[in-house]
Backbone bond lengths (Angstrom), bond angles and torsions (degrees), N, CA, C in turn:
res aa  C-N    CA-C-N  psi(-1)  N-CA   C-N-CA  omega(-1)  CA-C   N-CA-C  phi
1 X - - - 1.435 - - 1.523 107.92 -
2 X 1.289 106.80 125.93 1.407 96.77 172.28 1.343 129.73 -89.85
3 X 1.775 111.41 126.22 1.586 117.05 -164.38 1.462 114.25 -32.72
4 X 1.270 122.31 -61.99 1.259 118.37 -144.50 1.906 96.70 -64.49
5 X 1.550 112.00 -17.77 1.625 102.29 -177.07 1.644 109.12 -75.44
6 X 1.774 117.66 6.04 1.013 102.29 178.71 1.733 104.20 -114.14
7 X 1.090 114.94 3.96 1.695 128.66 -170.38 0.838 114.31 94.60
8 X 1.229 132.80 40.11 1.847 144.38 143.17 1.416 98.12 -41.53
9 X 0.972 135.62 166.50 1.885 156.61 146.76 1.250 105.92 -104.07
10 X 1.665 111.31 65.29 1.461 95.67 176.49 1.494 109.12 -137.65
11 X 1.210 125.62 0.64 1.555 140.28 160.30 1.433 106.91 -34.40
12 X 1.314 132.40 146.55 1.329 143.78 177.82 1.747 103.90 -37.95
13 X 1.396 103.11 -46.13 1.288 104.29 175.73 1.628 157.28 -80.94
14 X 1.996 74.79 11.31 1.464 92.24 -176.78 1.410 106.25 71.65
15 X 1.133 114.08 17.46 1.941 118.36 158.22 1.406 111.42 -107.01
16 X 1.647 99.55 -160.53 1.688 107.76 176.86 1.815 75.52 -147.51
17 X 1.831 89.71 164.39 1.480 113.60 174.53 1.525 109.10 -96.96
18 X 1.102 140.85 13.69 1.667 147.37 -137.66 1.527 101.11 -52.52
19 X 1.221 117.74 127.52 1.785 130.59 169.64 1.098 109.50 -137.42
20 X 1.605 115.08 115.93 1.102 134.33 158.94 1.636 115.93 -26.57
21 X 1.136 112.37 -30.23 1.803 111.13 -161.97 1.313 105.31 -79.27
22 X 1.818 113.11 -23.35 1.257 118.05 -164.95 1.626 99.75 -100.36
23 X 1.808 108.63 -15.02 1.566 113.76 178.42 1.574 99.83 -71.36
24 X 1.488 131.59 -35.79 1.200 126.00 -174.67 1.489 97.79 -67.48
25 X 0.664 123.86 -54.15 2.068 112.92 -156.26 1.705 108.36 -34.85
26 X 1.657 98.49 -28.70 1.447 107.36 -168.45 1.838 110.68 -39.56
27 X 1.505 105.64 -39.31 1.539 121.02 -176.90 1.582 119.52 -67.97
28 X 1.375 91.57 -19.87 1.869 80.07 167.01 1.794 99.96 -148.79
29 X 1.559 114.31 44.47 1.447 110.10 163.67 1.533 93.57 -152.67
30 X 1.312 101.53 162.44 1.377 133.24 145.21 1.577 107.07 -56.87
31 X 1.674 120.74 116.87 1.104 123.15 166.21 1.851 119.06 -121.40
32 X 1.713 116.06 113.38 1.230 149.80 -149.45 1.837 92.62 -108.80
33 X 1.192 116.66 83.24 1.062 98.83 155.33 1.878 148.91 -83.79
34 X 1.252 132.46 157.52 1.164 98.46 -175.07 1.964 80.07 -165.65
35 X 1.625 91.74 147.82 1.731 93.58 174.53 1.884 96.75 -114.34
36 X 1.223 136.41 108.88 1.466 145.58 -177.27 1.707 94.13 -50.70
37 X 1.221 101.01 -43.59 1.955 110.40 -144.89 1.973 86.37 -70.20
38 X 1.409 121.72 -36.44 1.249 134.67 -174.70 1.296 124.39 -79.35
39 X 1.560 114.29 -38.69 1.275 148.55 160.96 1.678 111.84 -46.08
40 X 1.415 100.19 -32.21 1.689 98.54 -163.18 1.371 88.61 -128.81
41 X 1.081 127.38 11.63 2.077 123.82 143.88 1.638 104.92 111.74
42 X 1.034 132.44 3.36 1.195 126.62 139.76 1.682 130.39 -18.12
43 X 1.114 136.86 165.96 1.041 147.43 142.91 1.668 138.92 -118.13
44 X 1.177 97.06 151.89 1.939 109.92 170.76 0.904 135.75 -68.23
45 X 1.049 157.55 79.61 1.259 102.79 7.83 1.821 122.86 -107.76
46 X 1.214 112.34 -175.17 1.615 113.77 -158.76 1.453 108.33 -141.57
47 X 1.720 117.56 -171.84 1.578 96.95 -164.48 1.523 76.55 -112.04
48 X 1.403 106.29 167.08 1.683 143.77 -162.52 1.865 78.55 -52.50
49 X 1.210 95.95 142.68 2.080 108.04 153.15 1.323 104.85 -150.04
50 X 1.466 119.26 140.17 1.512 118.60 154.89 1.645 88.58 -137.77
51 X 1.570 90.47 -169.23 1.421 119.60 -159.75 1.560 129.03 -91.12
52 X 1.894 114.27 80.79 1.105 91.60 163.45 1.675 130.23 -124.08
53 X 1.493 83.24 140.44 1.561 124.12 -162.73 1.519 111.72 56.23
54 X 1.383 144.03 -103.06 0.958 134.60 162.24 1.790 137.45 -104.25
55 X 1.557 77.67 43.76 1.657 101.54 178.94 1.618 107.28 -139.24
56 X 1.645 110.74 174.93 1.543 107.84 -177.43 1.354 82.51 -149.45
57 X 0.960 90.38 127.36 2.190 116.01 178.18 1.182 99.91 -109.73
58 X 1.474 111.18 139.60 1.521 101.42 154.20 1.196 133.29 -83.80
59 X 1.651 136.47 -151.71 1.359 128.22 169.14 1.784 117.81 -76.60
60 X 1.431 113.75 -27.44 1.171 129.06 160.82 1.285 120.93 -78.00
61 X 1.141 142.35 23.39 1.627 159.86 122.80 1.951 96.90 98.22
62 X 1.244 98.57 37.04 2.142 106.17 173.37 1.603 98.11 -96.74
63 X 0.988 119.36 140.97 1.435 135.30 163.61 1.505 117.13 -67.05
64 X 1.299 117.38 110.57 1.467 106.83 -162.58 1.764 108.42 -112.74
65 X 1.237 97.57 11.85 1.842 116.86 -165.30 1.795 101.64 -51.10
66 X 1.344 122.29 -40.27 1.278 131.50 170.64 1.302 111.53 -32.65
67 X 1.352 101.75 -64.09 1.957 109.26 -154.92 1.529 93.69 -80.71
68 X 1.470 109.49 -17.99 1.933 95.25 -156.80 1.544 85.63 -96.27
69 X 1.579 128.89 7.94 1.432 110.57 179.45 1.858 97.06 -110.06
70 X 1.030 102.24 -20.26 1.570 109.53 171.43 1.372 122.02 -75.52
71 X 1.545 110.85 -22.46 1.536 127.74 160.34 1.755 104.71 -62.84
72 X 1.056 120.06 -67.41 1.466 136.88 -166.22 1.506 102.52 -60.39
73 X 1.121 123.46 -23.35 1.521 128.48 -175.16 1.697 103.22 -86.05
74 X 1.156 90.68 -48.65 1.850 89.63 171.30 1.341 123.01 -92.15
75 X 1.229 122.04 22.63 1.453 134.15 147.74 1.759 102.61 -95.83
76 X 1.186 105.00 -55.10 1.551 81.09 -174.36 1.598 109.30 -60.49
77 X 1.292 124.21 -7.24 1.637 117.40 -169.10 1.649 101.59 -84.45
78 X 1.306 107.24 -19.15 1.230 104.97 -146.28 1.576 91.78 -115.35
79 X 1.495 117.13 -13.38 1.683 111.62 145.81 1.581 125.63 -77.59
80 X 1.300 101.19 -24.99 1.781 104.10 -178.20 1.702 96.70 -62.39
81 X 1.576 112.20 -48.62 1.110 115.27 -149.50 2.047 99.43 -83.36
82 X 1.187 136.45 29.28 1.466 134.51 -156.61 1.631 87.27 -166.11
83 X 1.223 117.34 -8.24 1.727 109.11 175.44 1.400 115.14 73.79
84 X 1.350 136.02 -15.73 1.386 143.05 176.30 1.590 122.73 -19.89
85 X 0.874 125.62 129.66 1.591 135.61 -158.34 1.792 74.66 -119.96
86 X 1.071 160.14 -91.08 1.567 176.66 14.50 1.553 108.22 118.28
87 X 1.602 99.76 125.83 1.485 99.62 137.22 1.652 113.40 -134.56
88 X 1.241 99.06 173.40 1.760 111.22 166.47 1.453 93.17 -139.51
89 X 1.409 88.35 125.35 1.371 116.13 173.08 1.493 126.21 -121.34
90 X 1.091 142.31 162.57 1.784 158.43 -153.62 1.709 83.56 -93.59
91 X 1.164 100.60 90.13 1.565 136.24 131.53 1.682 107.33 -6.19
92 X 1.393 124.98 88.09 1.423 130.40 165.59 2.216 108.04 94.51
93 X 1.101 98.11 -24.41 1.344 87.54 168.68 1.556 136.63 -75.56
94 X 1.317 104.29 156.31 1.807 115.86 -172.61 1.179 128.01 -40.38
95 X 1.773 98.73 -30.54 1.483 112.14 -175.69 1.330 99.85 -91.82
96 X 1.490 109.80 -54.76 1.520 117.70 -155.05 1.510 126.62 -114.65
97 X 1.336 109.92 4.37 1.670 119.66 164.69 1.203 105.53 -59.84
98 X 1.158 110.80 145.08 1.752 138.97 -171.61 1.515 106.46 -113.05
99 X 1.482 130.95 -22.76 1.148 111.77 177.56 1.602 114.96 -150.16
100 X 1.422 99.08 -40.88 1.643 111.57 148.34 1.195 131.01 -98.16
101 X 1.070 118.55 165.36 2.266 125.28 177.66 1.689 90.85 -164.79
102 X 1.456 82.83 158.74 1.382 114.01 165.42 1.625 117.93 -54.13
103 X 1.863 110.34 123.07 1.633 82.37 -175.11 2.104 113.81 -90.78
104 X 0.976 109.30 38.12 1.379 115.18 160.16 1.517 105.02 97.71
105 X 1.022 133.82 -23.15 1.982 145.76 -167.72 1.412 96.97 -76.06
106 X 1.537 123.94 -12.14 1.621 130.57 -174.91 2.160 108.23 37.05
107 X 2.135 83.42 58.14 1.533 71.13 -174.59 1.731 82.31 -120.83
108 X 1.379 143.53 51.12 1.245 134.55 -152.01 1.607 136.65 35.58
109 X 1.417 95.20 8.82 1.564 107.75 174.78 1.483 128.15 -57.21
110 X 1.240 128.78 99.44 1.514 112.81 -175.34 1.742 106.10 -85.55
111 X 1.839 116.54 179.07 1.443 117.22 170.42 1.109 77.81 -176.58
112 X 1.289 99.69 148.98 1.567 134.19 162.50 1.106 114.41 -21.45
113 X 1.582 145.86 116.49 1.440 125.04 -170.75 2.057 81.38 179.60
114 X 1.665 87.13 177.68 1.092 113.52 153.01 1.799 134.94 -124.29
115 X 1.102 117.58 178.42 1.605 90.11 148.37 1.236 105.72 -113.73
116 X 1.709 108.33 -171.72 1.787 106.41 -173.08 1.246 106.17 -73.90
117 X 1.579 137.90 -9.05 1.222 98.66 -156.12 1.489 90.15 -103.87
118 X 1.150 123.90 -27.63 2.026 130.19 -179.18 1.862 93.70 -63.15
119 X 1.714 128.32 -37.76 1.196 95.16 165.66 1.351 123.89 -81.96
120 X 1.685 127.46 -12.28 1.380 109.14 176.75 1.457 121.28 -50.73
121 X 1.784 109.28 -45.36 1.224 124.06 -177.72 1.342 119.09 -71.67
122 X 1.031 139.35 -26.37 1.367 143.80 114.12 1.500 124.18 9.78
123 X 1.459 95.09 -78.14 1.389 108.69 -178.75 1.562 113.12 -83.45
124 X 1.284 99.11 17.06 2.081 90.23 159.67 1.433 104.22 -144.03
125 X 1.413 102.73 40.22 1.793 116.13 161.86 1.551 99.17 87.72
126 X 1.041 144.92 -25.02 1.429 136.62 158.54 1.236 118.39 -12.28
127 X 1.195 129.42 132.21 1.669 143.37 166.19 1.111 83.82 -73.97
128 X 2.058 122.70 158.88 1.102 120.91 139.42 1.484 102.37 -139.88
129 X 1.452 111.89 143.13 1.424 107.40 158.00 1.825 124.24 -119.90
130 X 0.686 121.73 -132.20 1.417 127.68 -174.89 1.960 113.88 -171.53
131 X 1.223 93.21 133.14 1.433 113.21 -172.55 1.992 97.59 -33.41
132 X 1.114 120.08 -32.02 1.211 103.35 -171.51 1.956 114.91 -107.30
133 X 1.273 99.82 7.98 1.457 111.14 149.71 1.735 123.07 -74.90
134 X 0.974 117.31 -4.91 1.794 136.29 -174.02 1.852 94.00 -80.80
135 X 1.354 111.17 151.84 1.233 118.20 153.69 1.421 120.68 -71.04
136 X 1.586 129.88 160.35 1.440 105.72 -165.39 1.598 87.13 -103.99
């Protein structure tokens, strides 16, 4: 689950995304939180990054592909290690979008994509969805 959907302060902006839809699951799941972007040495807050092509830049034009693959590595460790069949992940971000992301021009453009860490988990049989796959 990604923190900030539960009210972490860990969004680039030193916020959280908090949704009730993802506060309900608590009643009939196991809830695993984890922030990738924090996980893999980032800070709270940090400048904007999304995804281009198989890199993640930030808004200040640094290559941040390191930390956001070192994030994604300790999400998948930290699903192997909790048994997780599921994630829900932050809806459009670099790390944790499931179906859209930013396409890198930081002009609000979305495209088809993932981020690394919804495909790491992905790629070791993980479900993933996104806060706005939930019923409201």
């Amino acid at each position: 689950m990604s923190a900030c959907l539960l009210g972490t302060r860990c969004n680039h902006e030193g916020g959280h995304s908090r949704r009730p839809a993802v506060e309900a699951l608590a009643a009939t799941h196991r809830l695993v939180p984890i922030c990738p972007e924090v996980c893999g040495g980032l800070s709270t807050p940090r400048p904007a990054a999304e995804r281009r092509g198989d890199r993640v830049v930030n808004a200040e034009g640094a290559d941040v592909t390191d930390a956001y693959e070192r994030g994604a590595r300790a999400a998948v460790e930290l699903a192997r290690a909790v048994g997780a069949s599921q994630a829900v992940l932050k809806a459009r971000s670099p790390s944790c979008g499931s179906a859209l992301v930013y396409d890198g021009t930081f002009s609000r453009t979305l495209r088809a994509g993932e981020g690394v860490t919804a495909a790491a988990l992905r790629a070791v049989g993980i479900e993933v969805l996104s806060e706005d796959d939930l019923p409201a």
